[in-house]
C-alpha positions in Angstrom: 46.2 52.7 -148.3 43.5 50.3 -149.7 42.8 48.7 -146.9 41.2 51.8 -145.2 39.0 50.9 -148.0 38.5 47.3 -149.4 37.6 44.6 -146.4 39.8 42.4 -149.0 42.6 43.8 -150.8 44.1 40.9 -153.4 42.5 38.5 -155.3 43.1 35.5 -156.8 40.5 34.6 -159.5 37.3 36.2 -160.6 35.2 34.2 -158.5 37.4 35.5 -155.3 36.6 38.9 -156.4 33.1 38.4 -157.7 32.5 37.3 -154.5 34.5 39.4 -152.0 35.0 43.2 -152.9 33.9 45.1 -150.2 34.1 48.6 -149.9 34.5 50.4 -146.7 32.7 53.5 -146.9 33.4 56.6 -144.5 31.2 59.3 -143.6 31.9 62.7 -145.9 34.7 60.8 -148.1 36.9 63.5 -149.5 39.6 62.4 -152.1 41.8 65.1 -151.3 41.7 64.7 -147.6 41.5 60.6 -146.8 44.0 59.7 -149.4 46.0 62.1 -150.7 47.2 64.1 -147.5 47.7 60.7 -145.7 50.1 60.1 -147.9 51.7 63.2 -147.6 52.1 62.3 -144.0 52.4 58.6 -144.1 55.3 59.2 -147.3 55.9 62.5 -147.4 58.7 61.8 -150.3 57.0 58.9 -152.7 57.1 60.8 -156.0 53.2 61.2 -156.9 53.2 63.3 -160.1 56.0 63.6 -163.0 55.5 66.4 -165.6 57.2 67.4 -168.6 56.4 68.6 -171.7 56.9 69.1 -176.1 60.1 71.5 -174.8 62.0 69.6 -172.0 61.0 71.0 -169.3 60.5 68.6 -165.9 58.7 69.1 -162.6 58.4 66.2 -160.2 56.1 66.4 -157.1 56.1 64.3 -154.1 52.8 63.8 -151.8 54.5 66.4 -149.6 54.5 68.9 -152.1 50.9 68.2 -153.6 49.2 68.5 -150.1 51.1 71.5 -149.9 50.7 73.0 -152.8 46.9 72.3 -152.9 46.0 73.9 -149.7 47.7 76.7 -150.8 45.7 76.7 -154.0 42.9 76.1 -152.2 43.5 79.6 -149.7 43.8 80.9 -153.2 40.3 80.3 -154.3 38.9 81.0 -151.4 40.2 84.5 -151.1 38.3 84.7 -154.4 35.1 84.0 -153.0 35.4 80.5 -154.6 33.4 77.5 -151.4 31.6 75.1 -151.5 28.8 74.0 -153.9 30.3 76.7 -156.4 30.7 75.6 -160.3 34.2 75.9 -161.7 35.2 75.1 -164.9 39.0 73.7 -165.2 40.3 74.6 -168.8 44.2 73.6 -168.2 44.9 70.9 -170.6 47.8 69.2 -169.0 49.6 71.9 -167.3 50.4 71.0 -163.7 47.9 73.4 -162.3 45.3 71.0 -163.5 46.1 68.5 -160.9 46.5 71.0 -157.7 43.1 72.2 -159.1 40.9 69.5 -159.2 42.5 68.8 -155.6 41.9 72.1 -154.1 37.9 72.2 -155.4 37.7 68.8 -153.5 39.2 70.4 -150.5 36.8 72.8 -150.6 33.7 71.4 -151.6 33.1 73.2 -154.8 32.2 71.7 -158.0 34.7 70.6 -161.2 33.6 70.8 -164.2 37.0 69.7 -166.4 37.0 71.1 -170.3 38.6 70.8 -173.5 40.9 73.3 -174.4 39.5 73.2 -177.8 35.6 74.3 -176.9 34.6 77.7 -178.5 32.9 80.4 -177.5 29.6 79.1 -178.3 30.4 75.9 -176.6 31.9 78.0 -173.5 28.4 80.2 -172.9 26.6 76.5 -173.4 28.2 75.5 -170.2 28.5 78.4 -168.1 24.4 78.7 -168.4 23.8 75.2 -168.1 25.7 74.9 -164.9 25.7 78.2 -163.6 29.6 78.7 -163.9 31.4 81.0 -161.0 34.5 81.0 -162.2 36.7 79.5 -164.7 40.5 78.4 -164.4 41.9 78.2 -167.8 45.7 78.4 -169.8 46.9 81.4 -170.5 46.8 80.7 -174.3 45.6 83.0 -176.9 42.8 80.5 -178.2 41.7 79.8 -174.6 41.5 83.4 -173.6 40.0 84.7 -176.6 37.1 82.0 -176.3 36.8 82.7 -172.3 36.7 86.4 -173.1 34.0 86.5 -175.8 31.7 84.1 -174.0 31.7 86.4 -171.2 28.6 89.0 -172.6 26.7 85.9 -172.4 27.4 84.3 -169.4 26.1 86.1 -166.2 27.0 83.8 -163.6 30.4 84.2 -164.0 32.3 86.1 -162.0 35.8 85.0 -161.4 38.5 84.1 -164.4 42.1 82.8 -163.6 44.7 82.5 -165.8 48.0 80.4 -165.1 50.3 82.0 -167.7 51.8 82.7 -169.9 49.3 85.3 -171.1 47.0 87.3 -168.3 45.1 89.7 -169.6 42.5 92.0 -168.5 39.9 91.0 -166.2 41.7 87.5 -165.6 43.4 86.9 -162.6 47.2 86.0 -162.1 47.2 82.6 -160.3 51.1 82.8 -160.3 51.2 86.4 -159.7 48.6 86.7 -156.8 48.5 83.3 -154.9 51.3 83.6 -152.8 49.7 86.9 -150.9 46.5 84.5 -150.1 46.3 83.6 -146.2 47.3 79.9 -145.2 44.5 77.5 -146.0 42.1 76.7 -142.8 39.6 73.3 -143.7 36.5 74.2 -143.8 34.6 72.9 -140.7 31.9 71.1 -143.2 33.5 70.4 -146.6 30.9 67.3 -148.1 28.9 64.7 -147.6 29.4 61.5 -149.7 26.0 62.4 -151.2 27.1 66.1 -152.5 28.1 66.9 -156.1 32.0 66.8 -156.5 32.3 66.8 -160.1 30.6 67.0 -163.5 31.3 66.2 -167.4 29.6 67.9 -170.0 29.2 65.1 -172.2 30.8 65.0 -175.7 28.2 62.4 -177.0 28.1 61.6 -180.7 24.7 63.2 -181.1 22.8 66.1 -179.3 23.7 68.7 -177.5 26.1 67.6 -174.2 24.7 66.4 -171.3 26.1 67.5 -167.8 27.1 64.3 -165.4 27.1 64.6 -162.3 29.5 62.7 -159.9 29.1 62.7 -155.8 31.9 62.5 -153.7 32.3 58.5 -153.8 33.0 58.7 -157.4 36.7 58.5 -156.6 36.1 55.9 -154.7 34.7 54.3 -157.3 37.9 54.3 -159.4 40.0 52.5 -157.2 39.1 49.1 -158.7 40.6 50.8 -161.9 43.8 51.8 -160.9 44.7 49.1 -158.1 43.0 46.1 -160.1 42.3 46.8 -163.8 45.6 48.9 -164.1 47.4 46.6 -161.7 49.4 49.4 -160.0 51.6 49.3 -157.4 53.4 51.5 -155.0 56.5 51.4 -157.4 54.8 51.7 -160.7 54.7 54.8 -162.8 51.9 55.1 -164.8 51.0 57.1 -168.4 47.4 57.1 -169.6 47.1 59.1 -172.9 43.7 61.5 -172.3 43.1 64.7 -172.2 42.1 66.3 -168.8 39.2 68.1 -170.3 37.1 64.4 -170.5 36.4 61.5 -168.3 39.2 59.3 -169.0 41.6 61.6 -167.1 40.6 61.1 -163.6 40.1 56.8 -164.8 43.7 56.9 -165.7 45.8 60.4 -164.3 44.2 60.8 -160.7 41.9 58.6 -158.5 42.8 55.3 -158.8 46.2 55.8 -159.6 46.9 57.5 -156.1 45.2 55.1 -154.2 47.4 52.7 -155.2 50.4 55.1 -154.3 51.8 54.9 -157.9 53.4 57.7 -159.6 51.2 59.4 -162.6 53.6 60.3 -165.3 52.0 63.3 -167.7 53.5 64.6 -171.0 52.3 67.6 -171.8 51.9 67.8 -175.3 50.5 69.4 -178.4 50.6 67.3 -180.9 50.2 63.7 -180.8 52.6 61.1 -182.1 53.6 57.6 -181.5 57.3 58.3 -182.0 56.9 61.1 -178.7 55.4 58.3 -176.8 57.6 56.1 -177.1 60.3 58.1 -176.2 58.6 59.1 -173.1 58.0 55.5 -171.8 61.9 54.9 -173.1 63.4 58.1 -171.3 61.5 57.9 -167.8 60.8 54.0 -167.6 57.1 53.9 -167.8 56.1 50.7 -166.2 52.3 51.2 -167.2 50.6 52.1 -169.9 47.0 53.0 -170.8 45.5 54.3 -173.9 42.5 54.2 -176.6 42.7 51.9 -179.5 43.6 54.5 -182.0 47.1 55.4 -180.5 47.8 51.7 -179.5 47.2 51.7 -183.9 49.6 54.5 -184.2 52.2 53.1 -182.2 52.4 49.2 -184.0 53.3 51.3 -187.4 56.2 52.2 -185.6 59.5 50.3 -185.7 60.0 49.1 -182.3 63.7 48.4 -182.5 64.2 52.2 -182.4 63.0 51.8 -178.4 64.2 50.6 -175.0 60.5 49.6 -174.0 62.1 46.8 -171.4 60.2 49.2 -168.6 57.1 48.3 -169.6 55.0 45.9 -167.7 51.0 46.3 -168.2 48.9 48.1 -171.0 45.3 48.8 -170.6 42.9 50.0 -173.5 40.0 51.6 -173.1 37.8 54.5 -174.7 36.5 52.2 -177.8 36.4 48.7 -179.0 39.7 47.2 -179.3 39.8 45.6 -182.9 41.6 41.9 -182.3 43.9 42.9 -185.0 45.8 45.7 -182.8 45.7 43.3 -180.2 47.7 40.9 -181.7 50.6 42.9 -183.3 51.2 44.8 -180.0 51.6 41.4 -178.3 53.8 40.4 -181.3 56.0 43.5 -180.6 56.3 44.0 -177.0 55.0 40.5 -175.5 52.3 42.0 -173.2 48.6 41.7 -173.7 46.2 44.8 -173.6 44.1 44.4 -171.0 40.6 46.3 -172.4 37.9 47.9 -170.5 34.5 49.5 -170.9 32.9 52.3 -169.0 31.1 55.4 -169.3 31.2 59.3 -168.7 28.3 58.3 -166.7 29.9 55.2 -164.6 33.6 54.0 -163.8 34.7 51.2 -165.4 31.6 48.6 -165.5 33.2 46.1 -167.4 37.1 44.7 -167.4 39.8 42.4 -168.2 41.5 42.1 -164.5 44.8 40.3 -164.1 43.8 36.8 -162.7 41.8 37.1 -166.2 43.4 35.8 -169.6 42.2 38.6 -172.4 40.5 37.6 -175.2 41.2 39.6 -178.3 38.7 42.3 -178.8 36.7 41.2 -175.7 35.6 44.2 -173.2 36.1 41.2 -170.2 33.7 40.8 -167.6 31.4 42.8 -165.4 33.4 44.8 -162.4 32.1 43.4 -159.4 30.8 46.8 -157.9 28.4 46.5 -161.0 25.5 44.3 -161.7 25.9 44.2 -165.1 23.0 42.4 -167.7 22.7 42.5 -170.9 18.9 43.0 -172.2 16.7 42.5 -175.5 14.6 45.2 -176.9 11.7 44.0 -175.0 13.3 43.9 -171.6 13.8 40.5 -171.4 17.4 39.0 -170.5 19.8 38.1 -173.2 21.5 34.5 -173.3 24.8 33.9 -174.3 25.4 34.9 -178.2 22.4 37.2 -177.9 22.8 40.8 -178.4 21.3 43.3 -176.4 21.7 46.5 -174.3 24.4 46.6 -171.3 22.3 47.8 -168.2 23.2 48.4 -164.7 20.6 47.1 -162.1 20.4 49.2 -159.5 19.1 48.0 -156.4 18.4 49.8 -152.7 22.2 51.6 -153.0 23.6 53.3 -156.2 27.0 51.5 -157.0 30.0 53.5 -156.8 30.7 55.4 -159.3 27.6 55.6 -160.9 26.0 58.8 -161.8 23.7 60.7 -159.5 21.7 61.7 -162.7 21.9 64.4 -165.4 22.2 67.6 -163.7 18.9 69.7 -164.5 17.7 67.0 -166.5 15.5 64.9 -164.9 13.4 63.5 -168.2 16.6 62.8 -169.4 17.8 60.8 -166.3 14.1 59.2 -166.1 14.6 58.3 -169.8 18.1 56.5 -168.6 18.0 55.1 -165.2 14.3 54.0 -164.7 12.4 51.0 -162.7 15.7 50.2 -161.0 18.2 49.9 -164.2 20.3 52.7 -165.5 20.5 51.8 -169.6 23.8 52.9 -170.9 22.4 52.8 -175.0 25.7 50.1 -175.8 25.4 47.0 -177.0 27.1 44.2 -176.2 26.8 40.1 -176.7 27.8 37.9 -173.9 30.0 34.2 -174.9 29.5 31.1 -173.3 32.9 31.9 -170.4 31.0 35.4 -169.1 32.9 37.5 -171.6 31.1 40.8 -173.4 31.8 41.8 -176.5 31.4 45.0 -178.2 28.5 45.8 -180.7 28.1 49.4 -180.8 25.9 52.2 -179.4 22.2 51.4 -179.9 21.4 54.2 -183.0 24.5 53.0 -185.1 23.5 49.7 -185.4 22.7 48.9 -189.3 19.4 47.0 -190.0 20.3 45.3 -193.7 17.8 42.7 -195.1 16.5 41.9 -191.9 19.8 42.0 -190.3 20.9 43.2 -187.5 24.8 44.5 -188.2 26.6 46.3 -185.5 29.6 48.3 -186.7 32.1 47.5 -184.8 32.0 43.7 -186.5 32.7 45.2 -190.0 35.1 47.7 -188.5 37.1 44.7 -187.1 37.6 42.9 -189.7 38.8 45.8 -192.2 41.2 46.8 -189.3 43.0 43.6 -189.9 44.0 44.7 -193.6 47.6 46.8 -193.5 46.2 49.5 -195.7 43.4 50.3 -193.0 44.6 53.0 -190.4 41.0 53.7 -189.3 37.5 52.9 -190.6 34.0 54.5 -189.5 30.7 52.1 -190.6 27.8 53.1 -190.8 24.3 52.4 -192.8 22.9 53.9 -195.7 19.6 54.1 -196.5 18.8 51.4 -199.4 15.1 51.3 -201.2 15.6 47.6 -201.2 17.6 46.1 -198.3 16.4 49.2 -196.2 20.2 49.7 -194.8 23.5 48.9 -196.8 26.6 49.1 -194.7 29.4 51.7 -196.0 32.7 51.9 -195.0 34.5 55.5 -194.1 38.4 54.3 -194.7 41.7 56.2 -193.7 44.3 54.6 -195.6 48.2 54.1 -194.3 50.3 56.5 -196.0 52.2 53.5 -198.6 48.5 52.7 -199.5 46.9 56.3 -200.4 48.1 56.4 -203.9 46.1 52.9 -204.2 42.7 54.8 -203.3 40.2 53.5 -205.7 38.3 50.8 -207.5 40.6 47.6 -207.1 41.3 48.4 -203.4 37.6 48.5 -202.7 37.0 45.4 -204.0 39.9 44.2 -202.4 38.5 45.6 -199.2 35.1 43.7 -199.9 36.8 40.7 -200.7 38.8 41.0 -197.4 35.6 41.7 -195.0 33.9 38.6 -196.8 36.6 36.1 -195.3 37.2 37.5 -192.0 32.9 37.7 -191.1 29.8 36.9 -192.5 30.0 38.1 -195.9 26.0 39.7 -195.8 28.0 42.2 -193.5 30.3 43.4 -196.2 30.6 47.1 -197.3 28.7 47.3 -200.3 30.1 51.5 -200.4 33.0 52.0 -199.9 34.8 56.0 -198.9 38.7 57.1 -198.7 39.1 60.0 -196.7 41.9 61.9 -194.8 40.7 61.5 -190.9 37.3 60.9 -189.5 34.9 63.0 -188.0 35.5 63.2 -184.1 34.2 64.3 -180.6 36.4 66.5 -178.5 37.2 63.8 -176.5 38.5 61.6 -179.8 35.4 59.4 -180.5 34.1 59.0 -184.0 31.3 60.9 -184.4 29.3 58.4 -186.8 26.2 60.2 -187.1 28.0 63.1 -189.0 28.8 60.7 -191.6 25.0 59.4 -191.7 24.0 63.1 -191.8 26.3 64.1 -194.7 25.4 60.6 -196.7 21.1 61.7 -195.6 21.6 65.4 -197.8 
């Protein structure tokens, strides 16, 4: 499959692919189309999707089935009045339907606009005003409906609602009840271009209102350096990646690159998250890859691993925040394979990575993808050297990279404020070391300015990580009349440690931070609390802390 795509399919060394990725680009690339229904007629019985979920049940699909099922999907929306250009927004969690969804909007040219399952009503009118939303595709949950249903006084481009069970109530439609009386699907004689819109994120930043991302039609495209390369698939792998379909990292790790490397995508529909489910899921259906964000690769070392068979597993990938160099190192203790970590953006695919022919270093984001001309630059706009932090930046020269944005949908002072005089500014920070390897700072507004330090917060996070009573930690600055910032720590303590919570453990905590950095970074305050404040999409939302320490 790749090589209707890359002029060079395997590499060797970074320099070989520094050097040598190529991308063949066709004319009106469609995802759906030019790789999934060729493999529904090049291997019609490869296994392309496994699903199961919190009760047992199990549905396998082969490329056969998803081209069919799709078009038929696809005839279902259309006999809706659902075409091309038209906004829909996919609130599915990780039911199947998801899947033939987002496939079936390719197929016809409409626009995807994925969701959380946990947005609210206000949330829900937000979007369907900001993107004039046609129709929505949710779960037939009582939350989901509920939300859907009171956000409809407010919402007046919407005019189609679908529900895929259990629950359908009034003025929703029956997707399993109704789709099999729509005619056979017919491909529309003009679906895209590669320039068209084919999907958008409402951002879940950690300030502001969301932002709406727009993707073209190459955006796939895009990921298939992250599936076949960063995730090292193959046609025999089966690959997990814990996200959520309702943000980005869902089609980085349960959809694009995955199927162009002809790998199977393994879901697990769940509820709840815990380590132990996990675990038995790579265990019970031999999960030979494995991708997930920092926190649940910290949920998972707590575990004993004697309990699993995890002799499957060949590659883990991390990506979503800063790894801390402390997780790093017990998984590799447990399991004997090395997280791979990468960096990217709702706004980009993955910009920078640790690639196979690469050896990770601990807590290092790896090195720029090759489709990206990544720098790194001062305040003043002036290139970084090695050991200087500064801002990641994409430069941008006469073609937009693949995968990057095509702006923020009705936005353009906010996509002039981001992508100007040829470089798109992500707002990370990052230093660069002597072999080429970035390393995570933090977003631009959480870094702490302490006596005429700069402290980012992912430094001091870091090094509490690697003390066992730390499950999670947030830093962040507090506003000082004498060393105009202090750095406090946010702490959620391991369960054996909880009943420790007070003075001696935050001096032990101090004390600890002193010998693994710089002691001037050092939490001078010091907070136990149950969880952290969080996006939607499972980032910590620092600036709610700095907001409730401001009152």
């Amino acid at each position: 499959m790749i090589e209707r795509f890359l002029k060079q399919t395997s590499f060797t060394s970074e320099e070989d692919y520094a050097k040598h990725l190529q991308f063949i680009i066709p004319e009106n690339f469609n995802f759906a189309y030019d790789v999934m229904d060729v493999w529904a007629e090049e291997q019609p019985d490869k296994v392309a999707l496994i699903w199961t979920d919190d009760e047992g049940a199990e549905k396998i699909f082969t490329f056969a089935d998803l081209k069919r099922l799709s078009d038929k999907t696809a005839a279902y929306f259309a006999s809706l009045g659902i075409g091309h250009g038209d906004m829909v927004m996919i609130i599915l969690k990780r039911r199947y339907e998801w899947w033939l969804t987002m496939l079936a909007l390719h197929k016809l040219g409409a626009i995807a606009i994925p969701a959380t399952h946990m947005l609210t009503r206000h949330d829900i009118i937000y979007r369907n005003n900001r993107a004039s939303v046609k129709a929505i595709v949710c779960v037939g949950e009582e939350y989901v409906l509920t939300q859907v249903s009171e956000a409809m006084a407010e919402s007046p481009t919407v005019r189609t609602l679908i529900s895929v069970g259990p629950l359908v109530p009034e003025g929703f439609h029956d997707w399993h009840g109704e789709w099999n009386d729509a005619p056979q699907f017919v491909r529309p004689s003009h679906v895209n271009t590669n320039e068209d819109t084919m999907l958008m994120y409402f951002t879940s930043g950690t300030s502001g209102e969301p932002k709406m991302v727009a993707h073209d039609f190459l955006y796939a495209m895009g990921h298939l350096t992250t599936g076949v390369f960063w995730h090292n698939l193959r046609e025999d792998s089966i690959h997990l990646t814990v996200a959520d379909t309702g943000w980005g990292k869902a089609v980085w790790g349960k959809l694009y690159g995955q199927w162009f490397a002809g790998a199977a995508v393994f879901v697990f529909d769940h509820e709840k998250f815990t380590a132990d489910k996990i675990l038995r899921k790579i265990e019970q259906y031999r999960i030979t890859s494995f991708c997930a964000p920092p926190t649940v690769y910290r949920f998972m070392i707590r575990e004993d691993f004697s309990r699993y068979d995890l002799s499957s597993l060949r590659y883990c990938c991390t990506a979503g925040e800063a790894l801390n160099a402390a997780v790093y190192d017990k998984f590799y203790q447990l399991t004997g394979i090395k997280l791979m970590e990468g960096f990217g953006q709702t706004e980009t695919c993955m910009t920078l990575g640790t690639m196979p022919w690469m050896t990770p270093k601990p807590g290092s984001m790896g090195k720029p993808n090759a489709q990206y001309h990544i720098d790194l630059l001062k305040p003043d706009g002036t290139p970084c050297e090695d050991g200087e932090k500064g801002q990641i930046v994409v430069r941008v020269g006469d073609t937009k990279p693949l995968g990057l944005f095509k702006g923020y949908y009705r936005d353009e002072a906010l996509t002039r404020q981001a992508w100007h005089d040829g470089i798109y500014y992500t707002g990370d920070m990052a230093w660069r070391d002597e072999d080429g390897y970035y390393w995570f700072v933090g977003r631009i507004d959480d870094v702490i300015k302490s006596s005429g330090y700069r402290i980012g917060p992912f430094e001091v996070e870091s090094a509490l990580m690697t003390h066992p009573a730390v499950v999670e930690c947030a830093i962040t600055g507090v506003p000082d009349d004498i060393r105009g910032m202090v750095v406090k720590a946010t702490v959620v303590l391991a369960r054996e440690w909880r009943d420790r919570a007070g003075d001696d453990l935050v001096k032990e905590l101090q004390n600890h931070v002193k010998h693994e950095t710089a002691p001037y970074k050092y939490p001078r305050i010091i907070e136990f609390v149950d969880e952290l404040p969080k996006t939607i999409s499972g980032k910590i939302r620092r600036v709610e802390i700095r907001q409730k320490d401001s009152k």
